[in-house]
N, C-alpha and C positions, 0 to 999 in steps of 0.2 A: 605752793609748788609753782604755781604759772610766774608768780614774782620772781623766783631764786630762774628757771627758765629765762624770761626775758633779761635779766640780769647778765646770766651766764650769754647770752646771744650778744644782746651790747656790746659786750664788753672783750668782744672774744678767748675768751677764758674756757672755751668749750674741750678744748685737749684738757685744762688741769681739772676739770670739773666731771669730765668724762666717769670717772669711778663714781665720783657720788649721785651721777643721775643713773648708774647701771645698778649702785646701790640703793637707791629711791624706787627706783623700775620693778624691781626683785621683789621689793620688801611690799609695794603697792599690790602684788600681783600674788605674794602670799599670802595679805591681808583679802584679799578678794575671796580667795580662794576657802579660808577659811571661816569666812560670813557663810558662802555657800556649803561647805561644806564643815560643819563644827569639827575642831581637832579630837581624836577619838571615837568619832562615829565609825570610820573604815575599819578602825585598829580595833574597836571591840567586835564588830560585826566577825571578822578574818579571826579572831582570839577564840571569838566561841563557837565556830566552824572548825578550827584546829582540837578544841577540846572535843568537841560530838565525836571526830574520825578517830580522838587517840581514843575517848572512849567504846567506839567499835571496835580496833584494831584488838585492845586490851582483850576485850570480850571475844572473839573471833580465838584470840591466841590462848584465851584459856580453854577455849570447847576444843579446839586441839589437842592440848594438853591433856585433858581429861578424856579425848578418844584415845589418844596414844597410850595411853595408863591402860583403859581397857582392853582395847589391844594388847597389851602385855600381859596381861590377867589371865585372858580367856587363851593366851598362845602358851603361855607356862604349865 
């Protein structure tokens, strides 16, 4: 990288080169990113917090459900 860098500096090639060092830049900074942070650590964590609350809300909407029935039983 500091080679292709000083290359691109010499040489003044830094306008056509612009793209590939913002793509170098990018690509560095998502490899960092996910040393630190392995790919699917967040997305399972978030995946199985979505499933706990649908399976509350699930549960929640059937005691509903099943108050409302009663409700209807004991009002007929």
């Amino acid at each position: 990288m500091r080679q292709l860098l000083n290359h691109i500096s010499s040489n003044n090639f830094v306008e056509i080169w612009r793209p590939v060092l913002e793509y170098r830049k990018s690509t560095r900074k998502l490899t960092t990113d996910l040393i630190k942070n392995p790919y699917g650590q967040d997305w399972k964590q978030r995946f199985e917090q979505l499933r706990q609350e649908t399976s509350q809300t699930k549960q929640e909407i059937h005691a509903v459900k099943i108050a409302t029935r009663v409700q209807v039983t004991y009002s007929t």
